[in-house]
MDAnalysis code that builds the backbone (N, CA, C; Angstrom):
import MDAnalysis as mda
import numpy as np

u = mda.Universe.empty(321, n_residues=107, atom_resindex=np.repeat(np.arange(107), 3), trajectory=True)
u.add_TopologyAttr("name", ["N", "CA", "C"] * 107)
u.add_TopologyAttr("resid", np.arange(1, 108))
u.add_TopologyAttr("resname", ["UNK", "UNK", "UNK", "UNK", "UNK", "UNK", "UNK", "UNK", "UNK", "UNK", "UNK", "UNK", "UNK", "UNK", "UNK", "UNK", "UNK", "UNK", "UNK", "UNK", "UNK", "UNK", "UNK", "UNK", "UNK", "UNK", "UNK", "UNK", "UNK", "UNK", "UNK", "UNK", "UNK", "UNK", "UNK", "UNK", "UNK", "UNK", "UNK", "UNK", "UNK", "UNK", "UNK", "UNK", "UNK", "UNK", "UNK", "UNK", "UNK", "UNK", "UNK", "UNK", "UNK", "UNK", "UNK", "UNK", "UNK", "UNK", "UNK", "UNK", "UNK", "UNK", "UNK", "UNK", "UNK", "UNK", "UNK", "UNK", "UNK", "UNK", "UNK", "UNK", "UNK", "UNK", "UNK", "UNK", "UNK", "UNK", "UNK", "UNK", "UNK", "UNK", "UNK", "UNK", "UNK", "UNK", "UNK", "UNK", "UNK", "UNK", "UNK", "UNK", "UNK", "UNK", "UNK", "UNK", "UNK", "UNK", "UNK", "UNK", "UNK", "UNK", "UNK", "UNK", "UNK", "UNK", "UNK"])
u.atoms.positions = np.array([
    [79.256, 30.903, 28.290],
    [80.005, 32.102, 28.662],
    [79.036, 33.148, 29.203],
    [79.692, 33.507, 30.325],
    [78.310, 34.706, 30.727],
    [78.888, 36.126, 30.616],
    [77.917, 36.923, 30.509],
    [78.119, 38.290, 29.793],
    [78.357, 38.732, 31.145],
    [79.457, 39.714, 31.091],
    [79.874, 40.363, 32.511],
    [79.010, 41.932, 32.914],
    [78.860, 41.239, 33.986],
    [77.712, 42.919, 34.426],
    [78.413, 44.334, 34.793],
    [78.699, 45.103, 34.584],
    [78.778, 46.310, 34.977],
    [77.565, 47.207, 35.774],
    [77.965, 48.077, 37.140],
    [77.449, 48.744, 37.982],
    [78.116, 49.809, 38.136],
    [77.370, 50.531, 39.417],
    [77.723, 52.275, 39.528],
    [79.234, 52.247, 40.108],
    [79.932, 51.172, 40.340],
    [80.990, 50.789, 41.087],
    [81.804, 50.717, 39.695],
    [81.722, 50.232, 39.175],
    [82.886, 49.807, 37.835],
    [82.590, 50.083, 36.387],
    [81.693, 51.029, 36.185],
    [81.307, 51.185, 34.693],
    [82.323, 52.418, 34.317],
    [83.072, 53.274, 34.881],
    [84.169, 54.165, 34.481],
    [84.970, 53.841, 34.242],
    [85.472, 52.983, 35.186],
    [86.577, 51.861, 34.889],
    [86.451, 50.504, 33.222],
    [85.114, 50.124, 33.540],
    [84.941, 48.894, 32.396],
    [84.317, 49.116, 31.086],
    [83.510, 50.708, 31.132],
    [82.897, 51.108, 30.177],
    [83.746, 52.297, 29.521],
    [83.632, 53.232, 30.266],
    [84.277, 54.682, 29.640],
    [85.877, 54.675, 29.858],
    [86.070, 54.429, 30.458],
    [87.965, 53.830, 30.225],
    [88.688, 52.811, 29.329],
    [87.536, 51.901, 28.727],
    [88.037, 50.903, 27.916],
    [88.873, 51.474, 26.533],
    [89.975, 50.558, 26.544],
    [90.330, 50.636, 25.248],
    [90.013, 50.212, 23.941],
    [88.336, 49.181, 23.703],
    [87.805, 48.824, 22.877],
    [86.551, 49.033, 23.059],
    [85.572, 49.429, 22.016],
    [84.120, 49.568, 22.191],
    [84.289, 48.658, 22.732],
    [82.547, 49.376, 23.989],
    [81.599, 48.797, 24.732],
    [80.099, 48.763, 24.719],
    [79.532, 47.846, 24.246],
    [78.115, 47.621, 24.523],
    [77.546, 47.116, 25.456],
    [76.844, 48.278, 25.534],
    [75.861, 47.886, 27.221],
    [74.644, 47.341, 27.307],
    [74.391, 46.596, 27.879],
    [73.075, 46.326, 28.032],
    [72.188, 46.823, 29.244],
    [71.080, 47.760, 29.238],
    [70.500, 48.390, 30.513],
    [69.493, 47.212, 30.051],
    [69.265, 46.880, 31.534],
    [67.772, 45.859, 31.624],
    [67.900, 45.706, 33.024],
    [66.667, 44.707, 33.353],
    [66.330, 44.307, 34.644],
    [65.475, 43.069, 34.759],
    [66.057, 42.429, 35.526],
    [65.015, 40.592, 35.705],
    [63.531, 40.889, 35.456],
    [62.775, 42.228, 35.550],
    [61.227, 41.613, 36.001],
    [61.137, 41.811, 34.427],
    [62.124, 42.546, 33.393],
    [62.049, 43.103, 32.422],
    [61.760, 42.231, 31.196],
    [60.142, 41.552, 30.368],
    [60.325, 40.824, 29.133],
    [61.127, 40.707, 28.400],
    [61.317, 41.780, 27.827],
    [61.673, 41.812, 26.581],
    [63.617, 41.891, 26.565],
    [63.686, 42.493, 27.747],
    [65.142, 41.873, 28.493],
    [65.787, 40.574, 28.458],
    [65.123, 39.888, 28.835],
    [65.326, 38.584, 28.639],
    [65.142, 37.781, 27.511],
    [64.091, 38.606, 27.056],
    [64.494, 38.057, 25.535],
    [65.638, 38.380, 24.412],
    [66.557, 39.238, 24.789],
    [67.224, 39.863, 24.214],
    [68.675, 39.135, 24.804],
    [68.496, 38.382, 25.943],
    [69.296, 38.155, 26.604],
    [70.423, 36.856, 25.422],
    [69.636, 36.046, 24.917],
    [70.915, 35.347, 24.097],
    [71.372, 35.789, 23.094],
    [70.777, 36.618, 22.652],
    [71.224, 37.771, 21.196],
    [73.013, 38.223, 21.892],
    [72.360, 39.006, 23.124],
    [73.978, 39.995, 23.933],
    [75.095, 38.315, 23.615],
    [74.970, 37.532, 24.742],
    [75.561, 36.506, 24.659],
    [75.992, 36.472, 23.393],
    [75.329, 35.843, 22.420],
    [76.054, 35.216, 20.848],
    [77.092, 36.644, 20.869],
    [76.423, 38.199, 20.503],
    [77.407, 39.162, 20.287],
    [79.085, 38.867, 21.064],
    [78.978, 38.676, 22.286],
    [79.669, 38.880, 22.963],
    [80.736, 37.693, 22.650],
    [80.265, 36.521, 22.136],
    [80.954, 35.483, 21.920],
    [81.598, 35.822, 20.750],
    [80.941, 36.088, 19.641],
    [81.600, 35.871, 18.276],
    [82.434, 36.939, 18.249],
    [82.213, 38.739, 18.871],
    [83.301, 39.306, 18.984],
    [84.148, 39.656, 19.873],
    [84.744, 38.675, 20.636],
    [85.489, 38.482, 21.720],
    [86.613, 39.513, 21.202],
    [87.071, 40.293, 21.729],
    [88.548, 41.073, 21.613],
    [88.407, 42.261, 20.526],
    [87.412, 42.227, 19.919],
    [86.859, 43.735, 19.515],
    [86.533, 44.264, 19.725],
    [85.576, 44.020, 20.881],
    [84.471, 44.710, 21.214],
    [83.809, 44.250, 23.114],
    [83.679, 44.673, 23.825],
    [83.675, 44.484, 25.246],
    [82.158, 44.472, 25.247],
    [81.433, 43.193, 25.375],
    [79.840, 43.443, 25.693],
    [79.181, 43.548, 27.479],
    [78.368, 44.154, 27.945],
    [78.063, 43.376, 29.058],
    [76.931, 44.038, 29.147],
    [76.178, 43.771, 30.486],
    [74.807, 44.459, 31.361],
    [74.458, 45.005, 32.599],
    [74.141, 45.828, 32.473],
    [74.088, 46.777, 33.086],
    [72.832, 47.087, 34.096],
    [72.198, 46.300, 35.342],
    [71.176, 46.374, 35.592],
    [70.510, 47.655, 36.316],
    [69.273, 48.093, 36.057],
    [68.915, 49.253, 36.527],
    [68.441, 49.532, 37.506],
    [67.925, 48.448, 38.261],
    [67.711, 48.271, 39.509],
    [68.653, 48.611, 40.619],
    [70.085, 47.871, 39.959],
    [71.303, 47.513, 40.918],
    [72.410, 48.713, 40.694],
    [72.362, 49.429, 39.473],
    [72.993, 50.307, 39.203],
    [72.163, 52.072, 38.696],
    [71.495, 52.683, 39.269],
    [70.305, 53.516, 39.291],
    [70.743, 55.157, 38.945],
    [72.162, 54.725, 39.551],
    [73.301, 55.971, 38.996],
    [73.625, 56.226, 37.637],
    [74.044, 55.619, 36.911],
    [74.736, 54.978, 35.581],
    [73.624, 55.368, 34.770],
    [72.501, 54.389, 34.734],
    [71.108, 54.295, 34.158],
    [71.093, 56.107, 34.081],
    [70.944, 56.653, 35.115],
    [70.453, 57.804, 34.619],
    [70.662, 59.258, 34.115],
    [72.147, 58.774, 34.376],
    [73.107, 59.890, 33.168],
    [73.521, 59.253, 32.468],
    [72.803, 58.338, 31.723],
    [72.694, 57.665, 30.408],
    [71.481, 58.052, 29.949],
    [70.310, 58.944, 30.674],
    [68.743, 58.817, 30.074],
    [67.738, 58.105, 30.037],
    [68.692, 56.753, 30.246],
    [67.876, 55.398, 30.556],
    [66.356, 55.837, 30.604],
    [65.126, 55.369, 30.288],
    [63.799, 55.436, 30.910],
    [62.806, 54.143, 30.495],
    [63.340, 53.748, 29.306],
    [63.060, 52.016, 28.574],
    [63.892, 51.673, 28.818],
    [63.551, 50.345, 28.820],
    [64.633, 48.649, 28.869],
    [64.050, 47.646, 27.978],
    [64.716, 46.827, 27.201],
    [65.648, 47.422, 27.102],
    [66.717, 48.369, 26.558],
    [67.421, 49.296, 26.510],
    [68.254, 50.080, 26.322],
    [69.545, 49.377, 25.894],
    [70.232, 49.490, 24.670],
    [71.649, 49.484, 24.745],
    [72.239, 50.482, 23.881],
    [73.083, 50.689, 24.276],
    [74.080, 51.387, 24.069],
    [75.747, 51.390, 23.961],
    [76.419, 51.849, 22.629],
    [77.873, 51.581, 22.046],
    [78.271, 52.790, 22.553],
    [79.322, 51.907, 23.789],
    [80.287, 53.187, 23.839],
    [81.856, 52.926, 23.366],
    [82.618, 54.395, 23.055],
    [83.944, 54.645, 22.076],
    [84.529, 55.679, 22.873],
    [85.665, 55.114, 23.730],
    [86.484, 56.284, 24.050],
    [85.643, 56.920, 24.909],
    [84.795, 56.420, 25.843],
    [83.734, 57.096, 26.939],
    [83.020, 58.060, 26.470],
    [82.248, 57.548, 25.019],
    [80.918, 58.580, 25.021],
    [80.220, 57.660, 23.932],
    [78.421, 57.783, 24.177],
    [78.360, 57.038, 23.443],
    [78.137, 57.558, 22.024],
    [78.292, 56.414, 21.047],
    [78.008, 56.426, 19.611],
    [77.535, 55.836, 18.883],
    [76.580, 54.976, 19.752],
    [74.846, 54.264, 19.222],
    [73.916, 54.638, 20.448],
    [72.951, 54.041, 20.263],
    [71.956, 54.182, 21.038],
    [70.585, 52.979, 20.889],
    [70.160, 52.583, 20.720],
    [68.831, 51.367, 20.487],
    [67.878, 51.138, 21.554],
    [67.230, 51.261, 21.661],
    [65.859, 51.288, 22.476],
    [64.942, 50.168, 21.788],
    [64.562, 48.973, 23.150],
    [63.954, 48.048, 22.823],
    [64.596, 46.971, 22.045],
    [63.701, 45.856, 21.605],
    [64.335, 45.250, 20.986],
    [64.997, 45.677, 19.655],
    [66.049, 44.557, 19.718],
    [67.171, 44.716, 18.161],
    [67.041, 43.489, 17.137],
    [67.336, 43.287, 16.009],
    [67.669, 42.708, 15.327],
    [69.067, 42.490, 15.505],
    [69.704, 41.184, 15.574],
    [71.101, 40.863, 15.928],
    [72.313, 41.701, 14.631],
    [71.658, 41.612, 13.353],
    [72.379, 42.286, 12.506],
    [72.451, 43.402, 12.257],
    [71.340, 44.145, 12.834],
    [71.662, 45.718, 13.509],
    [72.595, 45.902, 14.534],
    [72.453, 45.418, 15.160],
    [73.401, 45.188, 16.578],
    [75.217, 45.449, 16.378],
    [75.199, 44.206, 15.230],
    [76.394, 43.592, 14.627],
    [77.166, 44.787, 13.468],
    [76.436, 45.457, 12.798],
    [76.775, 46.127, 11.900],
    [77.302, 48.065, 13.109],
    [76.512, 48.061, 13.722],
    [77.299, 49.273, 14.650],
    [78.161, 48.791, 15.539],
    [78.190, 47.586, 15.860],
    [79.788, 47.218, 16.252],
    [81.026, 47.009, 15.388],
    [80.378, 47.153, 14.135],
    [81.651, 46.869, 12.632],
    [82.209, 48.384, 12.734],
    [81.089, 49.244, 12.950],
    [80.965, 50.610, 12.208],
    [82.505, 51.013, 13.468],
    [82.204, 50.844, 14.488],
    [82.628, 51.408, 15.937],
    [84.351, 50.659, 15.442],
    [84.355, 49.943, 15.114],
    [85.565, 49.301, 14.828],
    [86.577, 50.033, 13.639],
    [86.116, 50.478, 13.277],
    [86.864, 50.874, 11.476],
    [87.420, 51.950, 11.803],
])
């Protein structure tokens, strides 16, 4: 299953308009530690299908977004609720950190 990307074209629409948290992923291909993070998003995105809306967000391709978000590390993610956010994580995560502010965002 592949994690769906969001850009400066559709992140109002797929991020801040959603009716279920969204976690974003800011990164970029030349980005390590991006890619290492990359099957963590995946598993998230799988196991909470219909709770929670995951995707990525590249900074290269989307330069708008990235930066009225603050963006300046990658990778960056970020939980958004009702179009604002209400996590934040910089760099790598632990998947059960990850997992537990998507419980929180839910309740």
């Amino acid at each position: 299953m592949g994690v769906p990307e969001f850009n400066d074209n559709n992140f109002e629409q797929e991020v801040l308009q959603s009716s279920v948290p969204v976690l974003v992923d800011f990164w970029a291909p030349w980005c390590g530690p991006c890619r290492q993070i990359a099957p963590l998003i995946e598993q998230l995105a799988g196991e909470n299908q219909g709770i929670v809306k995951v995707g990525k967000l590249n900074v290269d391709d989307a330069p708008n977004s990235a930066q009225s978000y603050g963006v300046s590390s990658i990778p960056t993610l970020m939980l958004f609720k009702n179009g604002e956010v209400i996590d934040r994580f910089v760099g790598l995560q632990p998947k059960s950190r990850l997992q537990q502010a998507i419980d929180a965002a839910n309740e």
